[in-house]
RODO-2510 file (C-alpha; in nm, 4 decimals, decimal comma):
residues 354
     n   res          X          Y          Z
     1     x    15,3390    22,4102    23,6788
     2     x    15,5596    22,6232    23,4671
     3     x    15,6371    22,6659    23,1257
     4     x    16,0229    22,7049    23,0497
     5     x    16,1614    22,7746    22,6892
     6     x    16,5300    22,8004    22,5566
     7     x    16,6914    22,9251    22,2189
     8     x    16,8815    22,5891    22,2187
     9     x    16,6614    22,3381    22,3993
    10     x    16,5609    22,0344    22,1969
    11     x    16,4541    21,6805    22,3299
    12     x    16,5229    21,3310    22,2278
    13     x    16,1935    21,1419    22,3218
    14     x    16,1711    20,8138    22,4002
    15     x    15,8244    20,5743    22,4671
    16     x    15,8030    20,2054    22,6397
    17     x    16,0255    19,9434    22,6988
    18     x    16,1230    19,6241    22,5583
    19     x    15,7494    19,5670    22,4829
    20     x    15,7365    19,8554    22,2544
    21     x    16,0271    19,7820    22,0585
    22     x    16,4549    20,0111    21,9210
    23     x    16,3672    20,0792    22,0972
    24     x    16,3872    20,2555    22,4134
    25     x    16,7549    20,1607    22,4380
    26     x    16,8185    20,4038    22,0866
    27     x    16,6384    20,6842    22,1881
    28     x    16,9046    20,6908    22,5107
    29     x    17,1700    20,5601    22,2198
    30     x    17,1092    20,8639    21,9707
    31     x    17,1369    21,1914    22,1947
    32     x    17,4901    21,0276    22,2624
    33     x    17,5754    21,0636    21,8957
    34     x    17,3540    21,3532    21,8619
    35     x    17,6812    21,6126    21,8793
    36     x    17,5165    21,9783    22,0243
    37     x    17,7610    22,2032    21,8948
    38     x    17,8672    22,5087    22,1682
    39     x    17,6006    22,7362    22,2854
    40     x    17,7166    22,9576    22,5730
    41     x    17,5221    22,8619    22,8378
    42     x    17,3656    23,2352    22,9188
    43     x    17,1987    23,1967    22,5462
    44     x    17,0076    22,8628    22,6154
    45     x    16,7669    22,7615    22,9131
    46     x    16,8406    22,3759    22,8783
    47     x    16,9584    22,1003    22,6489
    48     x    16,8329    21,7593    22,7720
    49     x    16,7283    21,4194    22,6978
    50     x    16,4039    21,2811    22,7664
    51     x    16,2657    20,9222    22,8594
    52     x    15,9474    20,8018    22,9833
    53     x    16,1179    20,4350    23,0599
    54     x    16,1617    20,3000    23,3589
    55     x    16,4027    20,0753    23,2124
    56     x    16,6398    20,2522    22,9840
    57     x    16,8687    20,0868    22,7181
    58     x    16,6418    19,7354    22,7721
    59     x    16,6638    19,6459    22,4236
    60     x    17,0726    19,6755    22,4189
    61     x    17,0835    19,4529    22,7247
    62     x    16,9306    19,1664    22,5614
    63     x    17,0976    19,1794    22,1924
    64     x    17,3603    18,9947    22,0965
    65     x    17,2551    18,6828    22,2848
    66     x    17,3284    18,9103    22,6010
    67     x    17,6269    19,0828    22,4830
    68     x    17,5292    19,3824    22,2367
    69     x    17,6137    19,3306    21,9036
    70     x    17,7177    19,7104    21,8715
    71     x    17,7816    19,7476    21,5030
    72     x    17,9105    19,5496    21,2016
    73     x    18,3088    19,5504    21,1084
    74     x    18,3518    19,4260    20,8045
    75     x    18,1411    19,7001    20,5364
    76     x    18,4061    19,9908    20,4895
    77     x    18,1958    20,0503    20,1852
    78     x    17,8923    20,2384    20,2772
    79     x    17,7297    20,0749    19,9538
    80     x    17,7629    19,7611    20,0754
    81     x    17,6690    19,8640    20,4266
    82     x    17,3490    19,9893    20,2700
    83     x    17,2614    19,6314    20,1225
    84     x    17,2242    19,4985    20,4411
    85     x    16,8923    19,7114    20,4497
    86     x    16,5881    19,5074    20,3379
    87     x    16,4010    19,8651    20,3789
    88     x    16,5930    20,1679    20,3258
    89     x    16,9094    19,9948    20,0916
    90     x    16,8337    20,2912    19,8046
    91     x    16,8158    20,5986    20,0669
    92     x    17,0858    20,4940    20,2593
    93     x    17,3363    20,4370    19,9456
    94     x    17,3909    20,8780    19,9461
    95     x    17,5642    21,0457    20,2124
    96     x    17,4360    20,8752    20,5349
    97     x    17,6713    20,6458    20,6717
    98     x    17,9554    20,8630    20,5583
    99     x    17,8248    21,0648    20,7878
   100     x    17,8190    20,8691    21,0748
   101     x    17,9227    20,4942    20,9852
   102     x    18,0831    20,1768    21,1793
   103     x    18,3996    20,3186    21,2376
   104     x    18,2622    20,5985    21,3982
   105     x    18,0653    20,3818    21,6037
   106     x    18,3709    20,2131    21,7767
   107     x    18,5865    20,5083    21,8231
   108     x    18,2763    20,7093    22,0135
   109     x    18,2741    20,3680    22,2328
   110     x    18,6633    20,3600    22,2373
   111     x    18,7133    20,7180    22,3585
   112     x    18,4455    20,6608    22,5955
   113     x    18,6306    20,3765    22,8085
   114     x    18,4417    20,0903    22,6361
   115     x    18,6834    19,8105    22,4576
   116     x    18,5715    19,6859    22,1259
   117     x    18,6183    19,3802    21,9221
   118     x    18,5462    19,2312    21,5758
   119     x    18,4638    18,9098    21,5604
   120     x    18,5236    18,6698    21,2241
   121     x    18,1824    18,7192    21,0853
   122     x    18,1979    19,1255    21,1678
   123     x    18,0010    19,1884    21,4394
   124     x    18,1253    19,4330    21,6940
   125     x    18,0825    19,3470    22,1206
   126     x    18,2604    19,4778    22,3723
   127     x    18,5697    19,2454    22,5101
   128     x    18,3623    19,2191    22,7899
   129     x    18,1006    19,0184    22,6514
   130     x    17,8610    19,1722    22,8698
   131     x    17,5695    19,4310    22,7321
   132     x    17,6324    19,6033    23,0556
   133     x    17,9332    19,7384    22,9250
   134     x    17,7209    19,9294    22,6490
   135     x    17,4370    20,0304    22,8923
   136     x    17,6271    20,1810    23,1560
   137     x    17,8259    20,3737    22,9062
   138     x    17,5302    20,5386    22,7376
   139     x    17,3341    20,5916    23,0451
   140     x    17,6716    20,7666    23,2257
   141     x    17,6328    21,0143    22,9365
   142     x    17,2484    21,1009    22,9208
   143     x    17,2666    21,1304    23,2902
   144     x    17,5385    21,3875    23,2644
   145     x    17,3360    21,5791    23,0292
   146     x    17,0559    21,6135    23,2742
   147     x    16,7731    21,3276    23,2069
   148     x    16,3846    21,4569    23,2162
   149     x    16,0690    21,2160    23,2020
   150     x    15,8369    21,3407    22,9304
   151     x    15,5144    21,1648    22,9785
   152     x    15,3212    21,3104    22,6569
   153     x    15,4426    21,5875    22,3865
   154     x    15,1634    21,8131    22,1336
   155     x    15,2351    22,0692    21,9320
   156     x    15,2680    22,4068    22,0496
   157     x    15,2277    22,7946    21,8827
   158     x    15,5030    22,9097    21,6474
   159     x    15,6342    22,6092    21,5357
   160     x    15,7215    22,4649    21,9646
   161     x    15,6713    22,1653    22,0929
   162     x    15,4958    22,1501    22,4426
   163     x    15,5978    21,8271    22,6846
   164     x    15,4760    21,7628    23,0064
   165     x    15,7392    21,6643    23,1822
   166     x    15,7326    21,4293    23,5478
   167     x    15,9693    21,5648    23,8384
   168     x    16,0412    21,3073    24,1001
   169     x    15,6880    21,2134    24,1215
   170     x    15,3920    21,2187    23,9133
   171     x    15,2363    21,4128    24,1586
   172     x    15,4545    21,7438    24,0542
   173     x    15,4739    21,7845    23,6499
   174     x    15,6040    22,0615    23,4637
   175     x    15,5295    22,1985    23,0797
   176     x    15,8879    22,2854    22,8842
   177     x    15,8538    22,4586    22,5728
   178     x    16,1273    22,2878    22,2933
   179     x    16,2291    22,4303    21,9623
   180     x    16,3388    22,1018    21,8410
   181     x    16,2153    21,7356    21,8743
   182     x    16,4175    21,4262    21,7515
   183     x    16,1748    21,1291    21,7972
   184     x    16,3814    20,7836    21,8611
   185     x    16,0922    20,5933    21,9522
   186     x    16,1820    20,2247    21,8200
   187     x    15,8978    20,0665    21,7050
   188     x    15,6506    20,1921    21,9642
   189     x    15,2642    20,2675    21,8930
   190     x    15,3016    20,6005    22,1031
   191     x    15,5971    20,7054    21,8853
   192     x    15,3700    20,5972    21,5474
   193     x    15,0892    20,8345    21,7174
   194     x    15,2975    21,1116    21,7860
   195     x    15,4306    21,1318    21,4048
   196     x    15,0851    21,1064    21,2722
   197     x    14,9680    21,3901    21,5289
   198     x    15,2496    21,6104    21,3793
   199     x    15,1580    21,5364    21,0180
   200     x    15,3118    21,2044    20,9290
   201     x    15,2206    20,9118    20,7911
   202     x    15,3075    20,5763    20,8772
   203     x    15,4032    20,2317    20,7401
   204     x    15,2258    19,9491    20,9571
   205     x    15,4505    19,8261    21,1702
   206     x    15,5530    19,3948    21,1260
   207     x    15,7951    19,2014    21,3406
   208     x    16,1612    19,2216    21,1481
   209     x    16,4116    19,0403    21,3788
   210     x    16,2094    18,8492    21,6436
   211     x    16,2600    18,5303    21,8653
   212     x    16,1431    18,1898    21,8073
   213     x    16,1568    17,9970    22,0721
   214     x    16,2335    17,6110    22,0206
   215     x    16,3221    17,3868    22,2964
   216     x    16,6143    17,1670    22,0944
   217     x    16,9501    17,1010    22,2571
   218     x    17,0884    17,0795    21,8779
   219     x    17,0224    17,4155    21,8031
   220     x    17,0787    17,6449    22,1431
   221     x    17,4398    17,6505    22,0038
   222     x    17,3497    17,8395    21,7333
   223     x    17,1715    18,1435    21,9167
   224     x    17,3388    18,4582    21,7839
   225     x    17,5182    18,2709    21,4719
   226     x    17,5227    18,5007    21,1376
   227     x    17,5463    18,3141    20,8363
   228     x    17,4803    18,3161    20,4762
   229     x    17,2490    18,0303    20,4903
   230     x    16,8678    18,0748    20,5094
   231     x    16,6899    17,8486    20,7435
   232     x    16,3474    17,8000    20,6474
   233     x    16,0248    17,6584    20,8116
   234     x    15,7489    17,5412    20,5957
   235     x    15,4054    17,4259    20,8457
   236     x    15,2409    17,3228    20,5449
   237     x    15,4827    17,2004    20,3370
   238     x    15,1923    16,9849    20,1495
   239     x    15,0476    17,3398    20,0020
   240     x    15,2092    17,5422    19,7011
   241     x    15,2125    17,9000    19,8060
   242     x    14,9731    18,0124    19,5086
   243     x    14,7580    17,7339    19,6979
   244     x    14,8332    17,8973    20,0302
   245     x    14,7112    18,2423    19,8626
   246     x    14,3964    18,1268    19,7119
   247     x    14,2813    17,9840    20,0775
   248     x    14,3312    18,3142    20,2713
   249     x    14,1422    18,5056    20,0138
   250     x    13,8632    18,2356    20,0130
   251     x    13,8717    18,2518    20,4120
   252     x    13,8728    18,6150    20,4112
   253     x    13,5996    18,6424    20,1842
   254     x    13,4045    18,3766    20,3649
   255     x    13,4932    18,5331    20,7176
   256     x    13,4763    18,8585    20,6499
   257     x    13,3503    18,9657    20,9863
   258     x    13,5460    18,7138    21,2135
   259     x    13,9327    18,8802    21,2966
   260     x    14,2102    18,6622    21,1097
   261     x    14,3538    18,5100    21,4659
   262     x    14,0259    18,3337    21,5218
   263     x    13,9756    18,2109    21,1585
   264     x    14,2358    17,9465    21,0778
   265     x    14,1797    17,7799    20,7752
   266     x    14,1207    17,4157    20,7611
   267     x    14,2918    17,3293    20,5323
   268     x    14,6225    17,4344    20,6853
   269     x    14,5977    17,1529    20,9291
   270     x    14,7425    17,3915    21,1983
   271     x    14,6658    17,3187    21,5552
   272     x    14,3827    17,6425    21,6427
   273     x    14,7066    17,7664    21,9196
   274     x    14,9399    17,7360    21,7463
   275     x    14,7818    17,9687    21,4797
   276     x    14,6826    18,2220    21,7137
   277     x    15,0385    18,2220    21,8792
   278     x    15,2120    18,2499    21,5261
   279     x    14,9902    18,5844    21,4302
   280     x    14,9463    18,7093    21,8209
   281     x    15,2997    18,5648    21,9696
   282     x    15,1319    18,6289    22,3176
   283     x    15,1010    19,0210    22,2621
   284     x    15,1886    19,2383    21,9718
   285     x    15,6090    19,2606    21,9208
   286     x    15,6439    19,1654    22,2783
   287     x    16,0259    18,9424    22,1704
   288     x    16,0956    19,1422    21,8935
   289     x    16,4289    19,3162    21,8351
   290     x    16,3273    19,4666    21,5336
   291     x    16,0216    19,6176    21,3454
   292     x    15,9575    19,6970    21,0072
   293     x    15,8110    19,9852    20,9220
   294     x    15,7258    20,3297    21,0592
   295     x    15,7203    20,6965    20,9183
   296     x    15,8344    20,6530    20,5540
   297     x    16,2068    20,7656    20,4453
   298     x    16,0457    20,9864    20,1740
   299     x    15,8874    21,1931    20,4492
   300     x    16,2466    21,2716    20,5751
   301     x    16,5736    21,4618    20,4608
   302     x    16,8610    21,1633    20,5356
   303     x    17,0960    21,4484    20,5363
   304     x    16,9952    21,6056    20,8429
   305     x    16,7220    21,3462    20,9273
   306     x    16,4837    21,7049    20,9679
   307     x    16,0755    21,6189    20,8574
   308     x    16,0214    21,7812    20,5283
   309     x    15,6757    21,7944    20,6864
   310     x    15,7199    22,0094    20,9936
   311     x    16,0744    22,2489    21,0572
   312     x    16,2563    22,1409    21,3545
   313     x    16,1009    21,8216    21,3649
   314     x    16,3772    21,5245    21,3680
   315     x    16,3794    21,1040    21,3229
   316     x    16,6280    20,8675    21,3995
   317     x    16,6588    20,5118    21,3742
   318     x    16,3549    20,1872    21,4297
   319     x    16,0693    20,4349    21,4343
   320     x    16,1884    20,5165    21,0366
   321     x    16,0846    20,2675    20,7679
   322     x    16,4345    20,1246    20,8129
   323     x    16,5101    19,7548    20,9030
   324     x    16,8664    19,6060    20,8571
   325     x    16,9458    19,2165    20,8931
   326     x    17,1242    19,0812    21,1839
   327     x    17,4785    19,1698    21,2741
   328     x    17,4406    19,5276    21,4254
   329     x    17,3343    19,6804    21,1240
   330     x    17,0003    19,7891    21,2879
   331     x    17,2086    19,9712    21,5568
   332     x    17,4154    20,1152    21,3164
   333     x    17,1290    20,2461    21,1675
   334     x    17,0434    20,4034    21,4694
   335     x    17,3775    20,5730    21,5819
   336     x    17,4129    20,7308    21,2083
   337     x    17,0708    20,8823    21,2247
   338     x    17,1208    21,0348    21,6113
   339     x    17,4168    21,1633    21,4989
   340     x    17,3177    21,3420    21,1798
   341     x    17,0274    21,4886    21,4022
   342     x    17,1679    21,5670    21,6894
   343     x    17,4909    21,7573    21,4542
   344     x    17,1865    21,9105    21,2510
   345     x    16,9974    22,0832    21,5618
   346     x    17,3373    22,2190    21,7178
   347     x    17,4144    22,3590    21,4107
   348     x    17,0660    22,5219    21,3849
   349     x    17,0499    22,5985    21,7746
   350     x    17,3849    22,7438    21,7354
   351     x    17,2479    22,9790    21,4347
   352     x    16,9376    23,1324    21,6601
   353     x    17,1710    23,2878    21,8921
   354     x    17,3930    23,4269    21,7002
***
């Protein structure tokens, strides 16, 4: 094992898969956008990108219905951009997509060989129609800057980060020593763990965008449709929701040791499965494109997306307290916040060596 260190090194770490939500696709995503401003190579040991997935970029295969709904084309106006952010609208009115916003977005995938287009409601895809398009794009460009599996990271003396890093195997590992982190974790409890470990709190995560699946000829048509309209499903459409309130406290009070999946209240009328799968959905955030919550945006500088808890420690996109509605705002959110960080450590790398 040996312990390597560089003036410039800094790491964009990425945890799970699909299963652990923005996100192991983003992290890949971000240190794309994140732009490392010229070091001469004598004056760093290595710049890199790191991912303990197996399958990179799963979470941009499967949105869009299948065809990556890269960003949104119709908000020129960052302020309206920013209202398409149930969490995060009020930070993200100030300098942050102008920045980094949609426009950027398409031209990085333009000049990197990937057609674009706009469809009437705004959402970007590529002309393709494939997500494969996107993938193979962003996964051309981490490769080229020299992909490393970290498998765990802690914090190390004077302000470093330690990872243990996998070569080839997990039978030969290897401990770098980084300056800088940027953690693009998606929604992932290993990401959640890793902020708190470093002196961050954390938001509990809940399911933002997810899947429901309903077996209905009349509606596959509709899979992937933005619209105005809010479609609503009431299971207990004979209760007033002050009603609905006054049971759960009553049942939590009354239950106070049992867990809330195997206490159903009666007077619901919901089937005992169907309860459990509405609150368990077969496995915590196992369908679901986007979570809610994460470190909190006050915790952050959204100018250079740096911790205002620990120096040289960065965020970017799901794993922040951010959630946007559908339409590749959520994306969006997560290319403007790579690039910011990635822009912000070149600039700082470049600084140490000078």
């Amino acid at each position: 094992m040996s312990l390597k260190s560089g003036l410039a090194s800094f790491f964009l770490l990425q945890f799970g898969s699909l299963s652990s939500s923005t996100s192991t696709s983003t992290a890949v995503r971000r240190c794309n956008f994140g732009h490392l401003r010229p070091v001469p190579p004598s004056k760093r040991a290595f710049t890199c990108l790191a991912t303990s997935s197996p399958q990179s970029a799963e979470k941009v295969k499967i949105s869009g219905g299948g065809r990556c709904n890269v960003t949104n084309g119709h908000c020129p106006d960052t302020k309206i951009l920013a209202e398409h952010y149930p969490r995060g609208h009020r930070e993200l009115r100030g300098s942050f997509f102008n920045t980094h916003g949609p426009g950027d977005t398409m031209s990085w995938f333009t000049d990197h060989g990937v057609a674009l287009k706009i469809e009437e409601d705004g959402r970007v895809f590529p002309i393709t129609n494939n997500s494969s398009s996107i993938v193979d794009c962003l996964l051309s460009e981490a490769r080229e800057r020299g992909g490393k599996t970290v498998t765990s990271v802690s914090a190390g003396v004077q302000g470093k980060f330690i990872l243990k890093v996998e070569k080839r195997s997990v039978e030969f590992l290897e401990y770098l020593e980084a300056d800088y982190l940027l953690i693009a974790s998606g929604g992932s409890r290993q990401g959640y763990d890793l902020a708190v470990q470093l002196g961050h709190s954390i938001v509990d995560g809940v399911p933002s965008l997810f899947t429901f699946k309903i077996k209905d000829p009349l509606l596959s048509e509709l899979s992937g449709c933005l619209d105005a309209a809010l479609l609503m499903v009431d299971f207990v459409p004979d209760l007033h929701i002050e009603d609905m309130k006054s049971i759960l406290s009553q049942q939590k009070q009354k239950f106070a040791k049992q867990k809330v999946l195997n206490s159903c209240p009666s007077e619901f009328g919901i089937v005992k499965r169907f309860w459990k799968y509405m609150l368990d959905r077969e496995g915590q955030y196992k369908d679901e494109f986007v979570t809610a919550g994460g470190v909190p945006l006050s915790e952050i500088s959204l100018k250079t997306m740096e911790s205002k808890i620990r120096p040289n420690l960065f965020f970017a996109g799901e794993v922040l307290n951010v959630d946007g509605v559908t339409g590749g705002f959520n994306f969006q959110n997560a290319w403007s916040g790579g690039y910011i960080a990635g822009t912000t450590i070149g600039e700082l790398a470049a600084k140490a060596v000078c």
